[in-house]
C-alpha positions as CSV (number, residue, x, y, z in Angstrom):
1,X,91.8,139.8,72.3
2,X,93.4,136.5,72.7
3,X,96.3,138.1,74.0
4,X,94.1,139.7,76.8
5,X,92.7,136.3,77.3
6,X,95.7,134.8,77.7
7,X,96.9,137.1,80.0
8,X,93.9,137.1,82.2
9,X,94.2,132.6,81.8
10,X,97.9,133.1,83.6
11,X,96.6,135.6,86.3
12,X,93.4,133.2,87.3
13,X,96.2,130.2,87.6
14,X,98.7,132.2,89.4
15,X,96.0,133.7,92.5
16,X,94.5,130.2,92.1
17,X,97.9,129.0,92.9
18,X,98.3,131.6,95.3
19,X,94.8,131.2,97.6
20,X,95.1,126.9,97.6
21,X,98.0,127.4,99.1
22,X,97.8,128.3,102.5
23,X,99.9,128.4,106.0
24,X,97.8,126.0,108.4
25,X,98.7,126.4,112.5
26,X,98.3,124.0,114.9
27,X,98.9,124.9,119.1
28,X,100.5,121.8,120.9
29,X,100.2,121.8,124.5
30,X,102.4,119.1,125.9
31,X,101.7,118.0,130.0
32,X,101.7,115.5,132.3
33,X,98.8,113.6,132.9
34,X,97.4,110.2,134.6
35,X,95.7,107.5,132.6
36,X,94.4,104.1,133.7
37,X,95.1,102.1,130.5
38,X,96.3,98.9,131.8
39,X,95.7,97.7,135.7
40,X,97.1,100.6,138.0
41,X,97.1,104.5,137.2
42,X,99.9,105.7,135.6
43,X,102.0,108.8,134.8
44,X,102.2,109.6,131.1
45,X,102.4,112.6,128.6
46,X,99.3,114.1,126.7
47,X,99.3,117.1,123.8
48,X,96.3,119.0,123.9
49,X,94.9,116.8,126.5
50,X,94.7,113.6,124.5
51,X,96.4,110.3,123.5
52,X,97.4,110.0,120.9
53,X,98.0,113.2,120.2
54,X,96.0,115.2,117.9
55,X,96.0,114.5,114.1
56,X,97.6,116.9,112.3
57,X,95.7,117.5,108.8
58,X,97.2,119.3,105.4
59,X,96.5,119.6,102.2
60,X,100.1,119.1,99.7
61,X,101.4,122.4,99.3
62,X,100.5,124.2,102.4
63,X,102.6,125.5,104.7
64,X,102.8,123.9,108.3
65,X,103.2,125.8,111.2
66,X,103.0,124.3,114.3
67,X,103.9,125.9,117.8
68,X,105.0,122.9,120.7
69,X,104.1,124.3,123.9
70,X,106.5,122.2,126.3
71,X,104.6,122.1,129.8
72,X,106.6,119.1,131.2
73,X,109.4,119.6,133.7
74,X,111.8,117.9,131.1
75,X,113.1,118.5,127.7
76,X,111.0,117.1,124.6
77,X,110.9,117.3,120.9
78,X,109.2,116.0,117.8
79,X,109.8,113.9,114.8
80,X,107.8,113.9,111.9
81,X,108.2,110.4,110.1
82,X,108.5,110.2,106.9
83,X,108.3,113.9,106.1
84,X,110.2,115.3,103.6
85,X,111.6,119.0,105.7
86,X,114.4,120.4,106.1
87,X,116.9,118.7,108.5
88,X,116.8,121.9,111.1
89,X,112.8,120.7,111.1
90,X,113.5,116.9,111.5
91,X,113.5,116.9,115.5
92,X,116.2,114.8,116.5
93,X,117.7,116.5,119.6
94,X,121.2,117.5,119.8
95,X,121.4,116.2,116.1
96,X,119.5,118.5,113.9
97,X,118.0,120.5,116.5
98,X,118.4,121.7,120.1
99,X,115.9,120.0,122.9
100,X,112.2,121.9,123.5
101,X,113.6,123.1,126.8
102,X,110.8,122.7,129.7
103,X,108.3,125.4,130.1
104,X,109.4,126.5,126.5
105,X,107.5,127.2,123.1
106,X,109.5,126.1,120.2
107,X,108.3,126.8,115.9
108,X,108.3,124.0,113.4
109,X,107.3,125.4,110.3
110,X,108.2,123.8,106.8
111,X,106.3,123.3,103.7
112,X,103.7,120.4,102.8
113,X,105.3,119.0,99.5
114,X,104.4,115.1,99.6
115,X,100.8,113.5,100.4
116,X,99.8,110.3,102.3
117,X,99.4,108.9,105.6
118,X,102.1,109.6,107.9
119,X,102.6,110.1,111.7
120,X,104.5,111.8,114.6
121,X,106.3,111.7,117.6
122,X,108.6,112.6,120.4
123,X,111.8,111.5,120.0
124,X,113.5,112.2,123.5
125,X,114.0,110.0,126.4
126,X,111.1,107.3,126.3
127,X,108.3,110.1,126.0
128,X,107.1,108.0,123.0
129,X,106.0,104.8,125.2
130,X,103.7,107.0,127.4
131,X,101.7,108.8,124.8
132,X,103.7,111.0,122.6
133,X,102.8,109.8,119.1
134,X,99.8,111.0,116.8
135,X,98.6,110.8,113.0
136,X,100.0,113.3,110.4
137,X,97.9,113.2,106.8
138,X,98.6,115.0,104.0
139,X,95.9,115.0,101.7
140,X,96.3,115.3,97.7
141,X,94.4,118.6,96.1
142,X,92.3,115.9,95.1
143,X,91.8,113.9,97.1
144,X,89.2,110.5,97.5
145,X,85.3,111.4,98.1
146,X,85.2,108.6,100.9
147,X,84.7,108.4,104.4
148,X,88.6,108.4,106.0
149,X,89.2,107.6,109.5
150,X,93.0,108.1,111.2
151,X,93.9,105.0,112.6
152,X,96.5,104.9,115.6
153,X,97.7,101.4,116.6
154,X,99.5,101.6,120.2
155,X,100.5,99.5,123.0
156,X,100.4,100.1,127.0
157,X,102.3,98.9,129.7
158,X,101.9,99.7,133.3
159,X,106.1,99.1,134.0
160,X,108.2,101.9,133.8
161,X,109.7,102.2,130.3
162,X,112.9,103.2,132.0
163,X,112.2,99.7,133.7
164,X,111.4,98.1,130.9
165,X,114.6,99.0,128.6
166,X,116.7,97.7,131.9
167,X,114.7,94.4,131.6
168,X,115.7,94.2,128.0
169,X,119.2,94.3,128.6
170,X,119.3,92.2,131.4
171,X,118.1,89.2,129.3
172,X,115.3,88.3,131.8
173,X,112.5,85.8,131.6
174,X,110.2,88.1,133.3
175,X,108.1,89.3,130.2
176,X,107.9,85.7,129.0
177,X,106.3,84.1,132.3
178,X,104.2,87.2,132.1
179,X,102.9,85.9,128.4
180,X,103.6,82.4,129.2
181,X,105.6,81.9,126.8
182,X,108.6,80.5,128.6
183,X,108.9,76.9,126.8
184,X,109.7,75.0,129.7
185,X,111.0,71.1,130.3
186,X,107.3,70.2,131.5
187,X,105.7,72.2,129.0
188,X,107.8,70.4,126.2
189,X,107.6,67.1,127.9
190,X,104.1,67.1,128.1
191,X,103.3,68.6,124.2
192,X,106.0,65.8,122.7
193,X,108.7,68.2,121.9
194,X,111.7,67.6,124.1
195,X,114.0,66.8,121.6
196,X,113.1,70.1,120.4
197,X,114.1,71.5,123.8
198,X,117.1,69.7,124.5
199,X,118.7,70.7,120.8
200,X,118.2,74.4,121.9
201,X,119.5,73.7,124.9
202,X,122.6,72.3,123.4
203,X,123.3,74.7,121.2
204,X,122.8,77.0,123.8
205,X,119.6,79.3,122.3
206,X,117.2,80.9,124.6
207,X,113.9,80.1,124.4
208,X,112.0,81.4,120.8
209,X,110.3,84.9,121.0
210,X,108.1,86.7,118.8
211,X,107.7,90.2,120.7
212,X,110.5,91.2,123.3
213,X,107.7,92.8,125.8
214,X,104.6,91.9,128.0
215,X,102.2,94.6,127.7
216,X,99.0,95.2,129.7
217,X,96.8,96.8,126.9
218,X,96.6,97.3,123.3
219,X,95.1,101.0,122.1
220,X,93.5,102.1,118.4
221,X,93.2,105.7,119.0
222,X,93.7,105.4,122.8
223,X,90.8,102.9,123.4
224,X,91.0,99.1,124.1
225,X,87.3,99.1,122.1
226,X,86.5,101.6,119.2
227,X,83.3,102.2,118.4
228,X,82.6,104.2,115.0
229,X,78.8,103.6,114.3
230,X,78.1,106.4,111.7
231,X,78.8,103.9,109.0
232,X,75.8,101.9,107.0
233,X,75.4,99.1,104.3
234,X,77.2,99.4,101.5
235,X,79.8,102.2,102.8
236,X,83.3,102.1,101.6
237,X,85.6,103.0,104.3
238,X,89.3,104.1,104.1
239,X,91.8,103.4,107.2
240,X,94.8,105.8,107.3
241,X,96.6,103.1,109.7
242,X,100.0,104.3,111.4
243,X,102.0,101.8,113.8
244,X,102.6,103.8,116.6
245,X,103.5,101.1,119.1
246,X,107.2,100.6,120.8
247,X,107.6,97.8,119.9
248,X,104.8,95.5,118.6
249,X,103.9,94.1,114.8
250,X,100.1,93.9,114.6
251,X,98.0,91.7,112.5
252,X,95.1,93.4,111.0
253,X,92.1,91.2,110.0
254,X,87.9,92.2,109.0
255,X,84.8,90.6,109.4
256,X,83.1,92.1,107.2
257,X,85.3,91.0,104.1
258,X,88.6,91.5,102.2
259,X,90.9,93.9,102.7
260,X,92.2,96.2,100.1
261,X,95.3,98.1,100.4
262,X,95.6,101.2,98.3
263,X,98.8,102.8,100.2
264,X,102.3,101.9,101.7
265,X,104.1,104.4,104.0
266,X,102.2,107.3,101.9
267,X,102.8,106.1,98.3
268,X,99.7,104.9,96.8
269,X,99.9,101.4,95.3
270,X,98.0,99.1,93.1
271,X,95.0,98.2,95.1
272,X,95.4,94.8,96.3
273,X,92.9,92.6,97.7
274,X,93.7,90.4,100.8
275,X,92.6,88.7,103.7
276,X,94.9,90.1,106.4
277,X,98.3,92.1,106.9
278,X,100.9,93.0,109.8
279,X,101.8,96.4,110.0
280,X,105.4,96.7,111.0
281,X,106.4,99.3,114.0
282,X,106.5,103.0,112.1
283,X,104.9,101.5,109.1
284,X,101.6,103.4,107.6
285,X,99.1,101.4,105.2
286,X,96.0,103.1,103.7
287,X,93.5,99.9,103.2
288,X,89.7,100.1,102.1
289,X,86.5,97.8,103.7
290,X,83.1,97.7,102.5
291,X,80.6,97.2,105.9
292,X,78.4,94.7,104.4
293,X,75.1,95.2,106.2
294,X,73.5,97.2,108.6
295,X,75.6,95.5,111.5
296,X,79.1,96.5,113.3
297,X,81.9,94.7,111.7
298,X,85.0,94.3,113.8
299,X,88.3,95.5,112.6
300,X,90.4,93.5,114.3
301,X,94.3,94.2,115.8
302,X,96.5,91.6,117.1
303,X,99.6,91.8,118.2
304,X,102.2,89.3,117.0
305,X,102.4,87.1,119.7
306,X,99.3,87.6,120.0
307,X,98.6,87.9,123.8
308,X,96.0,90.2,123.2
309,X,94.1,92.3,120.9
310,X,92.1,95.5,120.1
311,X,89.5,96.2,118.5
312,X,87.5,98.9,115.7
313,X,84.0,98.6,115.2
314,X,82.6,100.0,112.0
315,X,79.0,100.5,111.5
316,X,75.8,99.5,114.3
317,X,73.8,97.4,114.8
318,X,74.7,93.7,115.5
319,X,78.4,92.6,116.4
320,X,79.9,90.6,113.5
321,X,83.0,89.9,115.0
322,X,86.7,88.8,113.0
323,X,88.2,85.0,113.9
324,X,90.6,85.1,117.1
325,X,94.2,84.4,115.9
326,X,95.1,81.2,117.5
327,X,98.1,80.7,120.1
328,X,101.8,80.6,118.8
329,X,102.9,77.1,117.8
330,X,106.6,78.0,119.6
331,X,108.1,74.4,119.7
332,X,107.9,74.7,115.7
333,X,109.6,77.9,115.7
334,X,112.3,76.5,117.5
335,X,112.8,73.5,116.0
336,X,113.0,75.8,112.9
337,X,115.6,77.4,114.8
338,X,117.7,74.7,115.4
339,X,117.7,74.0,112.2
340,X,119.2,76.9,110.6
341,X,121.5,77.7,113.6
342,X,125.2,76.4,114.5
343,X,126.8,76.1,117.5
344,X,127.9,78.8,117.6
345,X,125.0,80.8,116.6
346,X,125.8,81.2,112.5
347,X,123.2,81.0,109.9
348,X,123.6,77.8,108.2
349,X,123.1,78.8,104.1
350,X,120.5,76.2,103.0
351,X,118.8,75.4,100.0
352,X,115.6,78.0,99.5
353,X,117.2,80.1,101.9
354,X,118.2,82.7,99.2
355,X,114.4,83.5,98.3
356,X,113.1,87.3,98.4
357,X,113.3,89.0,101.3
358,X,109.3,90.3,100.9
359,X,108.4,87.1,100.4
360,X,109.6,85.0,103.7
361,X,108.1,84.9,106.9
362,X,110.3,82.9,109.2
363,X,107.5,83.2,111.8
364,X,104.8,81.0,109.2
365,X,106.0,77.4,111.1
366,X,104.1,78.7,113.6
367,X,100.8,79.6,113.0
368,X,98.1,77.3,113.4
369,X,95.9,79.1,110.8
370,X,98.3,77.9,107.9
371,X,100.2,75.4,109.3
372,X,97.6,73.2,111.3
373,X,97.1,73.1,114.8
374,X,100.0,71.4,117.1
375,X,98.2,68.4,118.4
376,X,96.1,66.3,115.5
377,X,93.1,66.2,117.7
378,X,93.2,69.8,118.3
379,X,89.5,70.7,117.6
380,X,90.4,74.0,115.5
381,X,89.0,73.7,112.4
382,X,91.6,73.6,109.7
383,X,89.1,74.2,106.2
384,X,90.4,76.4,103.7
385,X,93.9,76.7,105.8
386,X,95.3,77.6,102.2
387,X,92.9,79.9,101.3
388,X,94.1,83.1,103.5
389,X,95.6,85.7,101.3
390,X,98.5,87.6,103.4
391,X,99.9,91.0,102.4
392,X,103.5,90.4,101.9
393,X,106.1,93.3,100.1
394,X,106.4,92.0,96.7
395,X,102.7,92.5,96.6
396,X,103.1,96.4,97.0
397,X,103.3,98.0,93.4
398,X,103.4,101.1,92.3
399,X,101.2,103.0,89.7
400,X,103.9,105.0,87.8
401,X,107.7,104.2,86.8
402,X,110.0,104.2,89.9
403,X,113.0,103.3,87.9
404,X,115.7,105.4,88.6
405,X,117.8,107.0,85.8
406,X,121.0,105.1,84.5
407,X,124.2,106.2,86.2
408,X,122.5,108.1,89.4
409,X,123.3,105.2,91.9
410,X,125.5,105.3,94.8
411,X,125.6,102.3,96.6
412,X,126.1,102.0,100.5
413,X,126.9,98.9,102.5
414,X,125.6,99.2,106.1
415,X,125.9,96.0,108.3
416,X,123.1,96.1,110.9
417,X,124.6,94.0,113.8
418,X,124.2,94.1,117.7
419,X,123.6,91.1,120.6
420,X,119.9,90.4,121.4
421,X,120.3,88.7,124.4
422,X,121.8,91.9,125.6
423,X,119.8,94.5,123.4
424,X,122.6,96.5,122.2
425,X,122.7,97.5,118.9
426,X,125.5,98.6,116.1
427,X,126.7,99.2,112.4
428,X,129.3,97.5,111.7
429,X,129.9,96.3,115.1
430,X,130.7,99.4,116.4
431,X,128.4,102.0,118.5
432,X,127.6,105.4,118.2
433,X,130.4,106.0,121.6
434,X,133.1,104.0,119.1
435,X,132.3,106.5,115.7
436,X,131.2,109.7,115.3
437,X,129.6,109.1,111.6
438,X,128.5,106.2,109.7
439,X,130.5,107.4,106.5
């Protein structure tokens, strides 16, 4: 009898095993279209008739299988960050894979072995930039009884991305008139910073610059504004956040309360409560609010230079909206800059400088929120400056042992190097025309 039982025990686990696993199929239709995001109407790329495109949802252990319809007149293909796949799957064009070929349908299929919030994208030509980019969440077997929303942080700008990677390498002023952010004689004159100016000058540093690129609009899901009133009082909501943008860090603040972050790039972490984060481009953070009352709490998105913003609203009823991050204090940055720079452009090693990496924001000199506003009769207020609790990395722990065993360390050196001004980029000083591997 207990044989039997044990027998019949193995079976149940083995077509339990079996039926949760399961081969899930998605259709992806990828076309041309025309969207009016920023100021003029503009040519971009939608799958399935959306942007972003759609989220992709599995449960750890199924099977994905997901056809790519290619409907543009040009090559394509898709990445799936931070997957765990075989490399034949990874979508890297004429690396691990051949291009989607136009009017084509090509098979990703691979199996579901990781949870957390992840996302995907094309990753041909600048297809990205104009729309190509979408969710992917892997749920546990287990998984939260909460209400979960994908989040999908983008930017928009009406100029060419063609246009715009030429501007970058031209080292052009353009995108900072746009955000007036050029630092000028008159404006450094007039706000008592020309020393400021003329050291930078002299040691011949542009201008200080937070993001590389003007854009016309900033997108959570494809909208400018959000709405998402099916939440009430007392609701605890989960954010699957992804970066999706090209190029932008966003801040991420809430009116209605702390924030508190429960995942990094898909690994769940110690919850930790705080007031605000940035999310770094490609990064994914699962975070948890609480809407207060029956009102609409703003979830606010800033970008890091913080020439505009987007915005979720959780909940209905009355607006409760977040605080507006104040301008850029830019003279302060680059007096910082001055400071820490040679002539001829080195990193001058001073004391403090060796502190963790999670831990230093060389940007902190200029903000106004924890700094102080630029001018002393600048009617900001400055209470509780101190106060604001910011996400940084040594904050992000995990719940079980990461140690690695004893002995199963390689170590690899890779110098990250390249010219700004000029926007190339290298290992080890060399590009990817000079060597053919980077081992």
């Amino acid at each position: 009898m207990k044989k039997t039982t044990f027998v019949l025990s193995l079976l149940l686990i083995a077509f339990t095993t079996i039926f949760a696993q399961k081969t899930v199929r998605y259709d992806l239709y990828i076309a041309d279209t025309t969207v009016t995001f920023g100021e003029e109407a503009k040519r971009a790329i939608a799958v399935n008739g959306t942007i972003p495109m759609p989220t992709l949802t599995f449960t750890q252990g199924d099977t994905a299988e997901i056809y790519v319809h290619n409907n543009l007149n040009e090559e394509t293909s898709l990445h799936w960050h931070g997957l765990f796949l075989p490399n034949r799957y990874d979508g890297v064009p004429n690396l691990t894979q051949m291009p989607i070929k136009p009017h084509t349908t090509h098979l990703y299929t691979f199996p579901i072995v990781q949870s957390g919030t992840h996302w995907y994208h094309s990753h041909s030509r600048l297809q990205e930039q104009i729309g190509m980019y979408g969710a992917f969440i892997m749920n546990k077997r287990n998984e939260w009884d909460i209400p979960t929303l994908p989040v999908v942080l983008s930017e928009w700008t009406d100029m060419n991305p063609e246009e715009v990677h030429r501007s970058l390498k031209s080292a052009t002023d353009w995108f900072a008139i746009q955000k007036g952010t050029t630092q000028s004689y008159g404006e450094a004159l007039f706000s008592g910073n020309l020393g400021t100016k003329l050291t930078n000058e002299w040691k011949r540093m542009n201008a200080m610059d937070v993001s590389d690129v003007y854009y016309d609009n900033f997108l959570i899901n494809g909208k400018n504004q959000n709405e998402q009133p099916q939440f009430k009082a007392g609701d605890k909501v989960r954010l699957r956040i992804a970066n999706g943008g090209a190029s932008d860090y966003f801040w991420l603040t809430y009116s209605g309360g702390k924030i508190t972050v429960v995942a990094s790039d898909g690994n769940d972490m110690e919850p930790v409560e705080v007031d605000r984060l940035i999310i770094a481009v490609s990064e994914t953070y699962d975070v948890v609010v609480t809407i207060p009352e029956n009102k609409s709490y703003e979830f606010l998105v800033t970008p890091e230079d913080r020439t505009g913003s987007a915005s979720l609203w959780l909940g209905s009823g009355e607006k409760v909206p977040a605080t507006k991050l104040p301008k850029l204090k830019y003279f302060a940055g680059m007096e910082m800059m001055n400071d820490m720079m040679d002539m001829n452009g080195n990193m001058i090693e001073m004391e403090g400088m060796k502190m963790q990496n999670q831990e230093m924001d060389m940007n902190t000199v200029m903000y106004p929120e924890i700094t102080g506003p630029e001018n002393p009769e600048d009617t900001m207020k400055t209470d509780n400056i101190q106060d604001i609790v910011t996400l940084h990395y040594g904050m992000l722990r995990s719940p079980q042992k990461t140690t690695l065993p004893a002995g199963s360390l390689r170590e690899l050196r890779f110098d990250l190097t390249g010219n700004m001004n000029r926007y190339v980029w290298t290992m080890g000083n060399k590009t990817l025309s000079e060597s053919d591997k980077i081992l």
